[in-house]
C-alpha positions as CSV (number, residue, x, y, z in Angstrom):
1,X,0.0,0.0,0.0
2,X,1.8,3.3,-1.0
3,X,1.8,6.0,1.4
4,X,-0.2,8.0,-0.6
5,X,-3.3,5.9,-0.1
6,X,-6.5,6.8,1.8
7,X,-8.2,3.4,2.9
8,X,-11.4,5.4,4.4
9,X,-11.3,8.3,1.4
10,X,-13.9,5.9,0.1
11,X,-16.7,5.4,2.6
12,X,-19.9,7.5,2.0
13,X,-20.0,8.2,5.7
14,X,-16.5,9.3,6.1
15,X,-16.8,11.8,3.1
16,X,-19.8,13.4,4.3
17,X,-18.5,13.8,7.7
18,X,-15.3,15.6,6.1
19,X,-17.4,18.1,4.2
20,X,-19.3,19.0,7.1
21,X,-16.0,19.5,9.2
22,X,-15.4,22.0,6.7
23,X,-18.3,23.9,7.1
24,X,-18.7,26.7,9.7
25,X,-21.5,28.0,9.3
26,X,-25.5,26.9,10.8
27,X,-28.4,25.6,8.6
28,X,-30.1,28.2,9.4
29,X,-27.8,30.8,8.8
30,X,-27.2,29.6,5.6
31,X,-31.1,29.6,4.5
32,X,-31.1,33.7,5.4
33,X,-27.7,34.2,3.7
34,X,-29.3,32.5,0.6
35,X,-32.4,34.3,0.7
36,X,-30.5,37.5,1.4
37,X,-28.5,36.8,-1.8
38,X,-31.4,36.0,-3.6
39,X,-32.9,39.2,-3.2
40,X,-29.6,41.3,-3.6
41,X,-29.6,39.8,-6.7
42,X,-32.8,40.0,-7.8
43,X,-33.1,43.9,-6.9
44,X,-29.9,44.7,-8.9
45,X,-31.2,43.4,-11.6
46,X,-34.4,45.3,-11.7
47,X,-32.8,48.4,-11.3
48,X,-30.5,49.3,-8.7
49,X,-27.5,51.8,-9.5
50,X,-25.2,50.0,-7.6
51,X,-26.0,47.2,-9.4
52,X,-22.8,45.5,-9.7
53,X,-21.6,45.6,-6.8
54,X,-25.1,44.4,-5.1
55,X,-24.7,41.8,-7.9
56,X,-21.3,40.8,-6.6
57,X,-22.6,41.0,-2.9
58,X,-25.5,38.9,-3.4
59,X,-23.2,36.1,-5.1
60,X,-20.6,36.0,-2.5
61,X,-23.9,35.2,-0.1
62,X,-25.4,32.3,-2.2
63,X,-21.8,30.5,-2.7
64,X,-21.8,31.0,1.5
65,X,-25.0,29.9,1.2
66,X,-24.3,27.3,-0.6
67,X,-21.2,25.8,0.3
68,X,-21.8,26.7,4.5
69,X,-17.9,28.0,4.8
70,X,-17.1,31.5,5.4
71,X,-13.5,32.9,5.4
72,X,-14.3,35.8,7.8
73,X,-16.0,32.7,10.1
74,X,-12.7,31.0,9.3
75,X,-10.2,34.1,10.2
76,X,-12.0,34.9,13.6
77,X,-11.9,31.3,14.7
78,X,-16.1,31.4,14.5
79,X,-18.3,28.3,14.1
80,X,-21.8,29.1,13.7
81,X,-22.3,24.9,12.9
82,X,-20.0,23.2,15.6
83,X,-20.2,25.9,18.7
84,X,-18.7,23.6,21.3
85,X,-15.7,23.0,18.2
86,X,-14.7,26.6,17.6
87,X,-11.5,27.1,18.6
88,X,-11.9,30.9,20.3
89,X,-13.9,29.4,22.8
90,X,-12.0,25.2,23.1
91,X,-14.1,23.1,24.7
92,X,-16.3,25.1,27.2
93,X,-19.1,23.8,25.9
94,X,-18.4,19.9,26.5
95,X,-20.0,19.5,29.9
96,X,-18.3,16.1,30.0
97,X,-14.7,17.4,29.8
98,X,-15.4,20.1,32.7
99,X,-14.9,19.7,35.8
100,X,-15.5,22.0,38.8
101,X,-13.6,22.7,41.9
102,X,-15.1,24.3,44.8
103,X,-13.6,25.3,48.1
104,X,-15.6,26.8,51.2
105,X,-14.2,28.2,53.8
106,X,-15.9,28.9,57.5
């Protein structure tokens, strides 16, 4: 097997869990970016004067939309999808990594 093989490249599961690794942005977040680019989109061509650059605007939103990554999410170490995963915060979230010390004194 040469080094440059991937034995679990292959499995449906596996590949699915990879792209949504990559992703950093919530469902939900990504349906109001999408419809937000939609109608960026839709308005410029109508008859906006800045309609180029609402153009541009709205199809950087539906390829966020779209693919669920965002490099400003990605530069500030925000993870709209994984919360407890985002590396600004560690793993806060993870109630069963935290544990809690408490002293009392009389």
């Amino acid at each position: 097997m040469p080094l440059t093989d991937k034995p679990f490249s292959r499995i449906p599961e596996i590949e699915e869990l990879g792209r949504d690794l990559k992703m950093n942005v919530s469902d939900r977040e990504r349906a109001l970016t999408g419809l937000a680019g939609v109608v960026l989109i839709t308005d410029a061509a109508s008859h906006s004067d800045l309609r180029w650059t609402q153009m541009l605007i709205g199809g950087a939103a539906l390829w966020r939309a779209f693919t669920g990554r965002c490099g400003i999410y990605r530069t500030l170490g925000i993870d709209t999808r994984h919360p407890q995963a985002s590396p600004a915060e560690g793993n806060a979230h993870n109630s069963e990594t935290q544990e809690a010390h408490v002293e009392t004194t009389k």
